[in-house]
FIFI-128802 format. One line per field, with one value per residue (C-alpha): residue number from 1; x, y, z. Coordinates in steps of 0.2 Angstrom, whole numbers, plus 2048, in hexadecimal, padded with zeros to 3 digits. Layout:
residues N
seq	(NUM, ...);
px	(X, ...);
py	(Y, ...);
pz	(Z, ...);
END
This chain:
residues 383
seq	(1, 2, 3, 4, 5, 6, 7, 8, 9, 10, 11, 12, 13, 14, 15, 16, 17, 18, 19, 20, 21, 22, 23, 24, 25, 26, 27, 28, 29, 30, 31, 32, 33, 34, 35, 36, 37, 38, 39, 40, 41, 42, 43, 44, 45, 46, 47, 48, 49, 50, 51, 52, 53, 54, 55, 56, 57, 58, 59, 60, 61, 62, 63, 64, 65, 66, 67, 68, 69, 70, 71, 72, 73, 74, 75, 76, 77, 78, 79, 80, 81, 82, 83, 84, 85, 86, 87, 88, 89, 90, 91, 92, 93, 94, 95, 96, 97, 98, 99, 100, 101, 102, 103, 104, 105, 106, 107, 108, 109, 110, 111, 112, 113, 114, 115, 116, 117, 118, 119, 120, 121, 122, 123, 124, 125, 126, 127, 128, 129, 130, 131, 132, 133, 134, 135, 136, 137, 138, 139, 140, 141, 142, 143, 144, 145, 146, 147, 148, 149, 150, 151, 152, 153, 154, 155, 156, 157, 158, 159, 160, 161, 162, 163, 164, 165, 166, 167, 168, 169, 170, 171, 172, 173, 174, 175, 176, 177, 178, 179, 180, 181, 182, 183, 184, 185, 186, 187, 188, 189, 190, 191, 192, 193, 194, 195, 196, 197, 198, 199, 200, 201, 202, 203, 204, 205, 206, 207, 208, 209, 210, 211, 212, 213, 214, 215, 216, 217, 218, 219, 220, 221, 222, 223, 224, 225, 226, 227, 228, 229, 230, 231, 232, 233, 234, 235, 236, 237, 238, 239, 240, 241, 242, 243, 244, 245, 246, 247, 248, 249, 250, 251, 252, 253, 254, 255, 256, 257, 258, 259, 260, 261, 262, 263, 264, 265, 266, 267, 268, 269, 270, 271, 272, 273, 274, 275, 276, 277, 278, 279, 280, 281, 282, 283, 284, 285, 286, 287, 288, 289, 290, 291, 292, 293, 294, 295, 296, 297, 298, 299, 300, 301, 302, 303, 304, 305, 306, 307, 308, 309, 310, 311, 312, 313, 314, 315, 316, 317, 318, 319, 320, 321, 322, 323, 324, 325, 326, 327, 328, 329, 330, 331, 332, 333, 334, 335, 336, 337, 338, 339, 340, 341, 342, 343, 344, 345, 346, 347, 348, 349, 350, 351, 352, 353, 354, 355, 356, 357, 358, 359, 360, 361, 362, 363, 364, 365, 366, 367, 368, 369, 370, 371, 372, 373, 374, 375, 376, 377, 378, 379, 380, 381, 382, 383);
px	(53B, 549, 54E, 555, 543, 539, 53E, 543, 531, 52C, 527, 51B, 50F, 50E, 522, 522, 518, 523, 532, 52B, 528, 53D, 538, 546, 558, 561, 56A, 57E, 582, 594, 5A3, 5AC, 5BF, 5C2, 5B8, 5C0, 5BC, 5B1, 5A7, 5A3, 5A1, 593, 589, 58E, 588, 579, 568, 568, 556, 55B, 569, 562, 555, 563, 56C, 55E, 55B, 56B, 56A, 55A, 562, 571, 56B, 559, 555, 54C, 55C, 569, 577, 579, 58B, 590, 5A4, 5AC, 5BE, 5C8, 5D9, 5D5, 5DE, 5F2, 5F2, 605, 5FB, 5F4, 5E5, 5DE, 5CB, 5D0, 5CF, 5DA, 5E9, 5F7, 5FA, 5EA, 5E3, 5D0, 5C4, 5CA, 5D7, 5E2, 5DF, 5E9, 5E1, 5D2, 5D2, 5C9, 5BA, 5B4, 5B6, 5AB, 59D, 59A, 59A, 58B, 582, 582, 57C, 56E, 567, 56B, 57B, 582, 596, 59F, 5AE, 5BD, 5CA, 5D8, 5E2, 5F2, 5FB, 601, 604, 616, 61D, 60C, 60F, 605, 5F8, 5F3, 5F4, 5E7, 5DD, 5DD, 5D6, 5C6, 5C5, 5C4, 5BA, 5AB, 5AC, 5A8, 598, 594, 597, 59E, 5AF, 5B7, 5C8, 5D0, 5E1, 5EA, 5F7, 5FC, 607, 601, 609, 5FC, 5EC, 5EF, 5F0, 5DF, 5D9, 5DC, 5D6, 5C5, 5C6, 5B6, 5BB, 5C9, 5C5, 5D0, 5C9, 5D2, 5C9, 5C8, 5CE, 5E4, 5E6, 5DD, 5E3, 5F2, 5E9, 5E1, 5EF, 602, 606, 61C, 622, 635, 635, 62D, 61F, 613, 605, 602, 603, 5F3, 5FD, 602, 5EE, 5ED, 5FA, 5F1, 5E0, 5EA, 5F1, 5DF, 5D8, 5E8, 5E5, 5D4, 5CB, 5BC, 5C2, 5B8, 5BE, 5B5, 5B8, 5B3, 5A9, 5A9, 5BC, 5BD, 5BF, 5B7, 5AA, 5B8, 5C1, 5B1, 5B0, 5C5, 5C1, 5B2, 5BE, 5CD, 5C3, 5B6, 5C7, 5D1, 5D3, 5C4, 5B5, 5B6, 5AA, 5A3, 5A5, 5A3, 59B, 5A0, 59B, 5AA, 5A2, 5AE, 5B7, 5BC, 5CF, 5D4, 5D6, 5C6, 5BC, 5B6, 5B0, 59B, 590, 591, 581, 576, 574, 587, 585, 574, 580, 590, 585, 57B, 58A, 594, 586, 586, 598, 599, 589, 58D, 596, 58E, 58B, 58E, 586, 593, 598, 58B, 57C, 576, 575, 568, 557, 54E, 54A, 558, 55F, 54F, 555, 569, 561, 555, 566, 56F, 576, 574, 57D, 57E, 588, 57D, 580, 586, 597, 5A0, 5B3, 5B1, 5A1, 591, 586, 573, 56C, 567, 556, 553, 559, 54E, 53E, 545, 548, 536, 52C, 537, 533, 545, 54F, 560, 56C, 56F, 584, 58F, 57D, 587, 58B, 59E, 5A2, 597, 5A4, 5B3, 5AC, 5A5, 5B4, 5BB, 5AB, 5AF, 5A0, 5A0, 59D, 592, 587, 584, 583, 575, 56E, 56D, 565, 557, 553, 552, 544);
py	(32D, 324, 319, 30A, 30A, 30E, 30D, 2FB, 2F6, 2FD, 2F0, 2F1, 2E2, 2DD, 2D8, 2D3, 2C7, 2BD, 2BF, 2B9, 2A9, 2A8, 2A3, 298, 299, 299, 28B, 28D, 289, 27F, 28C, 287, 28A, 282, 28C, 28D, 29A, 28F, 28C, 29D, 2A3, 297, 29E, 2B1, 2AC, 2A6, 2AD, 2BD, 2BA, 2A8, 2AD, 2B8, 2AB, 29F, 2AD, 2B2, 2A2, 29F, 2AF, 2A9, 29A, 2A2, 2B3, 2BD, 2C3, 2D0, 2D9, 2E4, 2E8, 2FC, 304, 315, 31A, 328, 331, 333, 338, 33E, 33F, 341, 32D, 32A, 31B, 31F, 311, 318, 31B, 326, 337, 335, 332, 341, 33E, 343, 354, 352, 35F, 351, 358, 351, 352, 34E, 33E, 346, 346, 339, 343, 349, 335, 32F, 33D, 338, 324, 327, 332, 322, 317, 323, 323, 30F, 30A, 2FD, 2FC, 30B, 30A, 317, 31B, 321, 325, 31E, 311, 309, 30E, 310, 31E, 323, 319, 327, 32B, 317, 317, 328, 31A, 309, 318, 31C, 308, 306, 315, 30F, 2FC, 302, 30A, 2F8, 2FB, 2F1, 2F8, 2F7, 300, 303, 30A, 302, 2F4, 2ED, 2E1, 2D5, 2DE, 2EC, 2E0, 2D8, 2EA, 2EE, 2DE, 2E0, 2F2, 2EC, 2EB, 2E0, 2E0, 2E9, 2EF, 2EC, 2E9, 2DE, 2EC, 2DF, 2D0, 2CB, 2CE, 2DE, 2E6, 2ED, 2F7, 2FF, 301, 2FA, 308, 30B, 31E, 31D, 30B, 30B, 304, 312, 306, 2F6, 2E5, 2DA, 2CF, 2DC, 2DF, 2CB, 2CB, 2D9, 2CF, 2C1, 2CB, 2CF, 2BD, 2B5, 2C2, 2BE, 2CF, 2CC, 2CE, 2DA, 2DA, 2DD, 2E7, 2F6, 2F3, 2FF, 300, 2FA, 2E8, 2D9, 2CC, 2C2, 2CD, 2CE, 2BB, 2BA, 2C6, 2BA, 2AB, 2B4, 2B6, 2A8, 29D, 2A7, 29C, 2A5, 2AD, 2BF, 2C5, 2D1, 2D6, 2E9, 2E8, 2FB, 303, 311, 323, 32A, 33A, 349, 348, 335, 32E, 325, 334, 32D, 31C, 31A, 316, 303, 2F8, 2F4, 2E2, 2E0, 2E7, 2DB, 2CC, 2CE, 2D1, 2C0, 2B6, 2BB, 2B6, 2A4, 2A1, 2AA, 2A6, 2A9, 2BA, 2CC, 2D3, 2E5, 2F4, 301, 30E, 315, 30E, 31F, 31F, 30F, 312, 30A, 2FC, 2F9, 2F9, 2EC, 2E2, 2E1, 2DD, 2CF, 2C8, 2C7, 2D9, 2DA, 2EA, 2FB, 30A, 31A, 32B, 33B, 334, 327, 327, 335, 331, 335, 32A, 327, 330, 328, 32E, 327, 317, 316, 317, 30F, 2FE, 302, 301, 2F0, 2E9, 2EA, 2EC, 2F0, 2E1, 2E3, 2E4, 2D2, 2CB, 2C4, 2B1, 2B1, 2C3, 2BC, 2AD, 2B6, 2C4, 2B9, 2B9, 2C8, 2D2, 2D5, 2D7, 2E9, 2EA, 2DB, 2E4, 2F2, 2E7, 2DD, 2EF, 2F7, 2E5, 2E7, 2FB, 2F0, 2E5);
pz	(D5C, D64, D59, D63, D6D, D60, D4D, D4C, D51, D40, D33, D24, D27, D17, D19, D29, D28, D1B, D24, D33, D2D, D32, D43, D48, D49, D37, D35, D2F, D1D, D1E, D18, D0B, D06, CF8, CEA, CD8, CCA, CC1, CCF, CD2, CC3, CBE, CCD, CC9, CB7, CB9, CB5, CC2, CC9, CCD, CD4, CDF, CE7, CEA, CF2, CFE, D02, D08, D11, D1C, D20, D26, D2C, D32, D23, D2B, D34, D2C, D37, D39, D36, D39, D30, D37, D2E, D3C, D31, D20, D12, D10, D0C, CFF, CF9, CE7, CE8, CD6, CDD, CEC, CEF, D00, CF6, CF8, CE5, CDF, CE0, CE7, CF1, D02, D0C, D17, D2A, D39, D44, D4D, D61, D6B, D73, D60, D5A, D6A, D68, D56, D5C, D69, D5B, D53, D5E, D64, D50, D4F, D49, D54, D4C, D4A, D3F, D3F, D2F, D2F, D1B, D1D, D15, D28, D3A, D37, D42, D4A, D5A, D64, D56, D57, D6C, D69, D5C, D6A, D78, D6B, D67, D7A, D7D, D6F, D74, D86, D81, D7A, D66, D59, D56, D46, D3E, D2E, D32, D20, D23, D36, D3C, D49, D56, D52, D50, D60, D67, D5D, D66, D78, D75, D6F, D5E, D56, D43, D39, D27, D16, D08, CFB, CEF, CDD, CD7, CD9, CC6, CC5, CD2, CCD, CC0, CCF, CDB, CDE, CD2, CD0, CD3, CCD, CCE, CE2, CE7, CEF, CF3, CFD, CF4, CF1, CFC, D09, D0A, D0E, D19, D25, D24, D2A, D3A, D3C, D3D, D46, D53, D55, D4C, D43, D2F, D25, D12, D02, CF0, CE7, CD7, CC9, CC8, CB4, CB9, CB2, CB8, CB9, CC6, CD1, CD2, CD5, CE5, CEB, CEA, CF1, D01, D00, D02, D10, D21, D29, D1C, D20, D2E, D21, D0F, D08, CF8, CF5, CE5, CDF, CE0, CD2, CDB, CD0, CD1, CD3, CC3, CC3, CC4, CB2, CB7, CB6, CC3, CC4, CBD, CCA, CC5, CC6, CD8, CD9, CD1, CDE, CED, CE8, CE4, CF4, CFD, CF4, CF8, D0A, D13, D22, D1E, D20, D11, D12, D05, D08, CFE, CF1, CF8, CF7, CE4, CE4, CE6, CF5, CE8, CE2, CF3, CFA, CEB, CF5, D03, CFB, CF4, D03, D09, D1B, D21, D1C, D22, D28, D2D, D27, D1C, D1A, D19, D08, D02, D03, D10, D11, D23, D30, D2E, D1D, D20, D30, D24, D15, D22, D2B, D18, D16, D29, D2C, D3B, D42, D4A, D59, D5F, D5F, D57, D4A, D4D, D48, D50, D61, D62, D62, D6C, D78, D85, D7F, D85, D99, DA4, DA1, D8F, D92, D9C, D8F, D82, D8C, D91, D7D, D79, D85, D81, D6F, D74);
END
């Protein structure tokens, strides 16, 4: 079954019928900017079924709660990385079963993006290991012609490249670009315990603020920002909460924030860390919605370790996007098949591209009458 014409029609009636009863526009909850600590941790704190109702009722007056955006992530440079970020296994330092690649041509990168959009997805994201685009002036021309070439089969477009200057967003931008990745990762305090690590007294890996001052290139040059964490890295409650507020208070809440949950890979030394608790994923989720309602909320890596309750309970929470395909950027991905009939027992469907309020207004003039008209097109196969 074609999945754009036919899949998202699916719904289980008993579901449907109470998320119908959202029949009108959700209304915008006011952003805020000026969260403290305390603040935050009395709502991460409190008691985790209350939490979770609160949080899902912010969700339905801010989203439809019966649409999950569909992300397909593509490796198009692996591995190589001279970072030593402690949960990766693209780091050059580490000796893990992920080898190093060179960046892959365009026509490979484009045939993999309309593969997902025949099964669904409607953003495709592209990642390349390196620390920055230093020195790969014709690797990054080759990466803005695969930006242009996916935005003009009428996708969301999203990169992670590592750090950029604003020269290079505003390239990203006129190329197309809808939203750059780069994750903060954990809380300011904890994060040197995870990365910023000292070889012979040099830094080998980007600062916590050389990580805020590439989101800023990103927003100043009019990129959605999509920028979240990794739980299960050894950190504290408090850490989680100190990662919510340091985005929660940036000029702009992030477009979207990955709520990744660390798949320990032999070789990196967290190869030892367990599985994170599924009420600590349930707890971050809920209280990120709370404090960015208007934020996608985005269950990336190892949703394919939940079960499809435990997943339903994210979603009840406040998660409202998933990636799906064959892999992520090193992990293991749930397939498209599955999560077509996973969202059909839950009466959920797929967003459809730019549906998404605050990627709609920065998008809106930037779209061209070309991409306008696919858009418009993929909307109505849709309906």
């Amino acid at each position: 079954m074609n999945f754009s014409a036919g899949f998202l029609r699916l719904s289980a009636p008993r579901f449907s019928r109470s998320l119908a009863t959202v029949t009108h526009a959700p209304r915008s909850t006011p952003q805020r900017h000026d969260w403290t600590r305390q603040e935050i941790q009395k709502i991460y704190d409190s008691p985790l079924l209350d939490l979770v109702f609160r949080a899902s009722s912010i969700h339905r007056q801010n989203h439809d709660p019966s649409k999950i955006q569909l992300c397909t992530l593509m490796n198009i440079k692996t591995g190589g990385c001279s970072e030593d970020c402690s949960y990766c296994s693209q780091s050059s330092r580490y000796s893990t079963p992920t080898k190093a690649s060179r960046l892959l041509d365009i026509e490979p990168v484009i045939e993999a993006a309309r593969k997902a959009k025949e099964n669904g997805s409607t953003r495709f994201c592209m990642g390349a290991a390196w620390r920055d685009l230093a020195g790969r002036k014709r690797g990054f021309e080759r990466i803005l012609q695969m930006v242009r070439e996916v935005r003009g089969m009428g996708m969301e477009v999203c990169t992670t490249l590592g750090m950029l200057t604003p020269e290079q967003a505003k390239q990203l931008k006129e190329a197309g670009l809808t939203a750059y990745n780069h994750n903060l990762d954990t809380s300011r305090e904890f994060y040197p315990q995870v990365c910023y690590m000292l070889y012979f007294g040099v830094i080998t890996t980007r600062s916590y603020d050389e990580r805020l001052g590439t989101i800023s290139a990103v927003r100043d040059a009019g990129i959605s920002v999509c920028s979240g964490g990794i739980l299960g890295l050894g950190e504290s409650d408090a850490d989680r909460i100190g990662l919510i507020q340091e985005v929660a208070n940036m000029p702009e809440h992030p477009e979207s924030f990955p709520v990744n949950a660390l798949v320990p890979i032999p070789g990196t030394p967290l190869e030892g860390n367990e599985r994170v608790a599924h009420h600590t994923l349930l707890r971050t989720i809920a209280t990120a919605r709370v404090v960015l309602p208007g934020t996608i909320i985005r269950l990336a890596a190892g949703r394919n370790t939940l079960s499809e309750s435990e997943q339903a309970m994210c979603f009840m929470a406040g998660a409202n996007a998933v990636f799906t395909g064959e892999q992520m950027l090193t992990t293991p991905c749930s397939p498209w098949d599955e999560d077509k009939a996973m969202m059909g027992r839950w009466g959920l469907e797929g967003m459809q591209s730019f549906e998404q309020a605050s990627v709609a207004r920065k998008e809106g003039a930037a779209l061209g009458p070309q991409t306008t008209r696919i858009v418009s097109e993929s909307q109505a196969e849709s309906s």
